[in-house]
N, C-alpha and C positions, 0 to 999 in steps of 0.2 A: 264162556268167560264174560261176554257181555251180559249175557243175564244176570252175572255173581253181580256184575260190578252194580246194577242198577238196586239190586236187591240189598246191599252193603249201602247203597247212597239213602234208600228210601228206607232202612233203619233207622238209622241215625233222624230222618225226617220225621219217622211216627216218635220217635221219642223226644226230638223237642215239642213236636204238636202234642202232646202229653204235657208236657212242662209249662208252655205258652197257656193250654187252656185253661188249666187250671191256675195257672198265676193271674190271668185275665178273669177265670172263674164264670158264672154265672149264677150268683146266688140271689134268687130270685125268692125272696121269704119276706110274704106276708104271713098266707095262707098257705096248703097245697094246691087248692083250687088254683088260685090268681097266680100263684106260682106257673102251671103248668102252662096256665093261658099267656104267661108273660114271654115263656118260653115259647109254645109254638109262635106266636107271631115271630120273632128273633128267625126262627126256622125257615116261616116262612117269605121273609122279606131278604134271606140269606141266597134264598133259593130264585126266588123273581129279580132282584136284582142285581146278581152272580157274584156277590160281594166275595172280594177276598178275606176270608175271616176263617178259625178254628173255636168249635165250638164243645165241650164238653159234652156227653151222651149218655148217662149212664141209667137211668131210672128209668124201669121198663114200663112205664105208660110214655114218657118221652121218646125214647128207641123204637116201638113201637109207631108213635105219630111222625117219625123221620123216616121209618123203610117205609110207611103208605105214601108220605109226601114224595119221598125219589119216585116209585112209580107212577103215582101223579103228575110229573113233571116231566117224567123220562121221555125222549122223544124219537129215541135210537138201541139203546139196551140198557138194559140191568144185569152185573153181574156180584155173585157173592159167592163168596169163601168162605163157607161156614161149617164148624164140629157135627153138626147133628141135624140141623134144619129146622130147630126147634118149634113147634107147638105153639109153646108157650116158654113167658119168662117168669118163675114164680108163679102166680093164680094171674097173670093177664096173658091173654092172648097173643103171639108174636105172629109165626106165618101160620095160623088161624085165623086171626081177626078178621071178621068179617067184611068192615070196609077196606083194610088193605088187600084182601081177596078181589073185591071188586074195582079195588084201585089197575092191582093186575089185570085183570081182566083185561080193562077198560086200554091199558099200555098194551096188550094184546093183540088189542083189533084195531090198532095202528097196522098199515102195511109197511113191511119190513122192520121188523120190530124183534128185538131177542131179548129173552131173558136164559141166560147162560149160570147154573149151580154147581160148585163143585162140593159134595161131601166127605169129607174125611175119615167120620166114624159113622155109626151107624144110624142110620136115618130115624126121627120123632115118628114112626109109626108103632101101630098096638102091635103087641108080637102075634106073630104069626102070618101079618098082614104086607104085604106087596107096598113097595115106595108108592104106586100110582095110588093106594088109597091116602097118600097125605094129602090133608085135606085142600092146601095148596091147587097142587096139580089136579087132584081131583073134579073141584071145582074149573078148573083150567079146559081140562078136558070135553067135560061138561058143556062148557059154554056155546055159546052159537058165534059165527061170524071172525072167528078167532082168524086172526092172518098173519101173525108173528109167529115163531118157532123157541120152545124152550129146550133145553139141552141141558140133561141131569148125567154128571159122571160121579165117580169115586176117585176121590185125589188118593195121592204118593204118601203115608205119612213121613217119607223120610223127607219130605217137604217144610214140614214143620220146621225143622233142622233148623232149615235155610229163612224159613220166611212165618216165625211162631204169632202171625196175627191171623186173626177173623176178621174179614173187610165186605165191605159193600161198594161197589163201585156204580155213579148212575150218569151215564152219557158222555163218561173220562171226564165231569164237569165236576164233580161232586163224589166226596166218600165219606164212611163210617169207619172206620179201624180201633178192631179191640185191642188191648195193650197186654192181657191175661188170658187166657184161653179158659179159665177156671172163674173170671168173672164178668160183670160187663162194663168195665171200665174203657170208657173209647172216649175217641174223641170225632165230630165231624168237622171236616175241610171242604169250603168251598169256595169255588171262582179259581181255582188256578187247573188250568186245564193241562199244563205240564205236570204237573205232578199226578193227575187222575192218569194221564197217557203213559203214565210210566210204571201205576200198580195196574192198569189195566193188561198190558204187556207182560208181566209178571201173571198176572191171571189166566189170562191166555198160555202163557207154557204151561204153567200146573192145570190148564183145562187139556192142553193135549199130549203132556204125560198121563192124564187119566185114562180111566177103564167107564166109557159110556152104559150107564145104567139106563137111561127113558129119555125118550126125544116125544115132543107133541107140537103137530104144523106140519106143515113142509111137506116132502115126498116122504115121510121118515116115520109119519104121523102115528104118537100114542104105540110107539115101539116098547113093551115093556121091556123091566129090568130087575 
């Protein structure tokens, strides 16, 4: 009952932070170049300075430069709720991209460090092929020196029901939330660390109503799924 009630408050929250962003906007138009540049920095002085602010997210080179920035900055865990765990967005790289790989990594071999996934539908791998080859974890796997633990499950879809966003949570300080499950219309919030503790808590059930597919670290290490 208390998990409803959180999950009922923190609706109503992602959809004014939908509202707010896009009334505040950020329409950053010269170029696209100068644009994007105008945008990370925003990103990034949101992030160093833990500004309380909501910021629009939707353009998959932008989305893309925010999930490398959280793990850049992450200094305790990463977690995401995500449809698919996608690849890519469109023709740009998402959890492939190469520097947000090594961004992870890099959040990795921090000690005590977690990055926690929950997926719902079926994982961006080729068919045929085993989740550990996302290239993600693959690379993960891979690496040397690793001392953080990551933990891949299969969420509930009757979850969705309850709670129909795709979120990024980085350190309960900072999130991503999509508003569409069909697009990537989001918004990112940052500096309020009540509201991260409270989709984080929400993340955390839907991680342990799930069904553990691959753990890498730990005693647990490189368990496939």
């Amino acid at each position: 009952m208390f998990l409803l009630s959180i999950v009922d408050s923190i609706r109503k929250e992602v959809a004014m932070a939908l509202g707010l962003a896009a009334a505040r906007g950020l329409v950053l138009q010269t170029n696209a170049e100068d644009g994007d540049r105008a945008y990370f920095t925003i990103i990034d002085n949101a992030l160093k300075y833990r500004a309380n602010r909501k910021i629009k997210n939707n353009e998959p080179v932008q989305i893309v430069y925010l999930l490398n920035r959280f793990f850049a900055c992450a200094q305790r865990d990463v977690r995401i709720y995500t449809g698919r765990f996608s690849r890519t967005i469109g023709n740009v790289p998402a959890y492939s991209d190469p520097q947000l790989i090594r961004s992870a990594i890099e959040f990795l071999r921090k000690k005590n460090t977690r990055l926690a996934i929950v997926i719902l539908g079926e994982p961006d791998v080729d068919p045929g092929q085993a989740l550990a080859s996302h290239p993600l974890l693959a690379a993960i796997s891979e690496a040397e020196d690793i001392r953080g633990t990551v933990c891949v499950s299969r969420g509930d879809r009757r979850e969705w029901n309850e709670f129909p966003f795709h979120f990024v949570i980085m350190d309960s300080e900072a999130a991503r939330i999509e508003f569409d499950g069909n697009t990537t219309d989001a918004a990112a919030k940052f500096g309020d660390a009540h509201f991260g503790a409270r989709l984080a808590r929400i993340f955390d059930e839907f991680e342990r109503r799930g069904s553990p597919l691959l753990s890498i670290g730990g005693s647990d290490s490189a368990t496939p799924g």
